[in-house]
N, C-alpha and C positions, 0 to 999 in steps of 0.2 A: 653474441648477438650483434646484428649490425644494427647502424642507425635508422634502415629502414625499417626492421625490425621493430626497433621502440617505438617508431613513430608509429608500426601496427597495433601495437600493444596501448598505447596512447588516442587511437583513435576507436578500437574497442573500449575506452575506460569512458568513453565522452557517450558511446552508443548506451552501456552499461545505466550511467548517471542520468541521461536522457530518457532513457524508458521508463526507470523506476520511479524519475520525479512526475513524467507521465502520470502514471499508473497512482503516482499517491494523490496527487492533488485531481484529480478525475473518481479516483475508487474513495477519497476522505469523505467529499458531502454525499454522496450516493452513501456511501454504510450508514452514515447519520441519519440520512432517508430511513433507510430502511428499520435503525434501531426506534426511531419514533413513530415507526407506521407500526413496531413489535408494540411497545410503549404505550398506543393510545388505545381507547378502549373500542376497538372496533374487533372481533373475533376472529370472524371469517379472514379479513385480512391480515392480521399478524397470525394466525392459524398459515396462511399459505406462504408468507413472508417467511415466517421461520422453517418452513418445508424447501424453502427456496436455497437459506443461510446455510440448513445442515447439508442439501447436496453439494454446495460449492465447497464448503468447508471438508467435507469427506473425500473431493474428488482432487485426487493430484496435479499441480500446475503442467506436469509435461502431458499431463493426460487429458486436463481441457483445451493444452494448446494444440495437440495432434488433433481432436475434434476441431477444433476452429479450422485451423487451416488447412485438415485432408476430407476430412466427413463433410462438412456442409456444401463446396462445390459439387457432391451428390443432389443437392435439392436444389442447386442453381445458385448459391451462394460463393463467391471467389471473392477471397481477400487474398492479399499480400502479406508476406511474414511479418513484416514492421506492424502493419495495422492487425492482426493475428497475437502479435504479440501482446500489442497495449490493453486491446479487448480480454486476454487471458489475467494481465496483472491486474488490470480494473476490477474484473472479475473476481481474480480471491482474492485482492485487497479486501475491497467492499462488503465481503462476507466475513471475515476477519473482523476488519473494523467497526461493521454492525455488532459484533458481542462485546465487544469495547465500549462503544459507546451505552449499548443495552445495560451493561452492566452499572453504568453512571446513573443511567436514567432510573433504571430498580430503588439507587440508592437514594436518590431526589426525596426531600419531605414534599408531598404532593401539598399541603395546608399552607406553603408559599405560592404557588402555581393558584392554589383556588382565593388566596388573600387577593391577590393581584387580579384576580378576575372581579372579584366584589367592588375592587374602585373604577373596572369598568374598562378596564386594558384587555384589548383584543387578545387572541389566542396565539398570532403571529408576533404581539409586540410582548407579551410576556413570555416567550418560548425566548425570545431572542433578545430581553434583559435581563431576565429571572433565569430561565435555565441553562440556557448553551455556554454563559461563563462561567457558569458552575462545573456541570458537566467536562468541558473542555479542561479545566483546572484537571481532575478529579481523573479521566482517562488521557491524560497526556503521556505519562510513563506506559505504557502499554499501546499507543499508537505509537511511537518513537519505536519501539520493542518492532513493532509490524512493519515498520518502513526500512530497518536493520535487518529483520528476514529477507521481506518482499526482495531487497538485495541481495542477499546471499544466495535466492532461487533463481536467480537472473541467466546463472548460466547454462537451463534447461530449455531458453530461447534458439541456444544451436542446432535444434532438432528441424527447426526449419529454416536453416539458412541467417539468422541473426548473427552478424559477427561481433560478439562482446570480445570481456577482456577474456574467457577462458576460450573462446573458439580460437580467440587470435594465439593464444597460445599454443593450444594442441596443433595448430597450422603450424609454425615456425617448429616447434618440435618434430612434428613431422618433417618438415622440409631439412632440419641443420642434423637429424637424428641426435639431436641432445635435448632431452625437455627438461634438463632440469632448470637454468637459465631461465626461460621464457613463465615456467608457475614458480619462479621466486619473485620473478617482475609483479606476478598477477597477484600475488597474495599483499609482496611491498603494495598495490592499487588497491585492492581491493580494502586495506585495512585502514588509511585516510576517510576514505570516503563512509564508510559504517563511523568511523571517529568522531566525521562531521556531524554526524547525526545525532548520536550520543551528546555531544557539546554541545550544540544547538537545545537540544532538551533541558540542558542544564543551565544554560544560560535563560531561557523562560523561564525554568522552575525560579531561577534567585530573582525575575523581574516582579514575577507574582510574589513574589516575597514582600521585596522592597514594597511592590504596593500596598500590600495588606498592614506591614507596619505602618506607611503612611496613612494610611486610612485611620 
């Protein structure tokens, strides 16, 4: 491989990183959205909400991204691959992350939520002292988990022209006829960046420690 080479490889790893933190910090409070709209007691809508979660979650990322980007310029919609893409990760992050969060929310003693309302704390200010650091405690391993996928699917973005770190690869493989080289580059890339993720988890998990001991 030549230097331009890496530097291909290098500049798909930045495309890679770029989308997915896209994708998480856009698709993270949107699921929470949605897991507290499943959450509250309104039927009709967490009835349609969770109609919404299982098609996302049943329908394959290469499979919403081809509807994004070839199907709706039928109805007069034309996106771009890049924006095509983010809207697909947003997409089943969000739906992902909504059973994540749902599942916190399930597990909440609702007689702190209704303590907190009897001293007169609005609905917004107890959601947002009372539960969401609880919650967020409580489904942090399992969004960490979704952000370490959401990565690993990234390289089904090549179907419409995204150049990550595996397009840049299969290109250089094609152009030098040696691929072995260019997916040993992509996996040495790809396996930092999932690492980071993981650490990161881990490094919150002992902060929430420390503080709970301090408390």
């Amino acid at each position: 491989m030549t230097g331009g080479d890496i530097l291909a490889m290098l500049g798909g790893a930045v495309v890679t990183v770029t989308l997915s933190l896209v994708g998480i910090l856009i698709g993270l409070p949107i699921g929470l959205g949605l897991a507290v709209l499943r959450w509250a007691d309104v039927p009709v809508i967490a009835r349609i909400v969770a109609v919404y979660v299982s098609i996302l979650r049943a329908t394959p990322l290469v499979t919403l991204l081809l509807l994004l980007f070839f199907a709706l310029p039928n109805i007069g919609i034309a996106i771009g691959p890049i924006s095509a893409a983010i809207l697909a990760l947003v997409m089943n992050t969000a739906a992902f992350n909504c059973e994540v969060w749902r599942a916190s929310l399930m597990n909440f003693p609702r007689d702190q939520y209704e303590a907190a309302q009897s001293v007169g704390m609005t609905a917004a200010l107890r959601f947002r002292r009372i539960v969401l650091p609880q919650i967020a405690r409580a489904s942090l391993p399992g969004l960490v988990n979704e952000m370490s996928l959401l990565i690993k699917v990234t390289p089904v973005l090549a179907v419409v022209g995204v150049v990550d770190i595996t397009r840049a690869a299969v290109r250089i493989g094609a152009e030098t006829y040696d691929p072995l080289p260019p997916f040993l580059v992509a996996v040495a890339l790809y396996a930092p960046i999932v690492f980071a993720f993981v650490s990161l988890q881990r490094w919150i998990e002992r902060r929430q420690l420390m503080a709970e001991a301090a408390a």
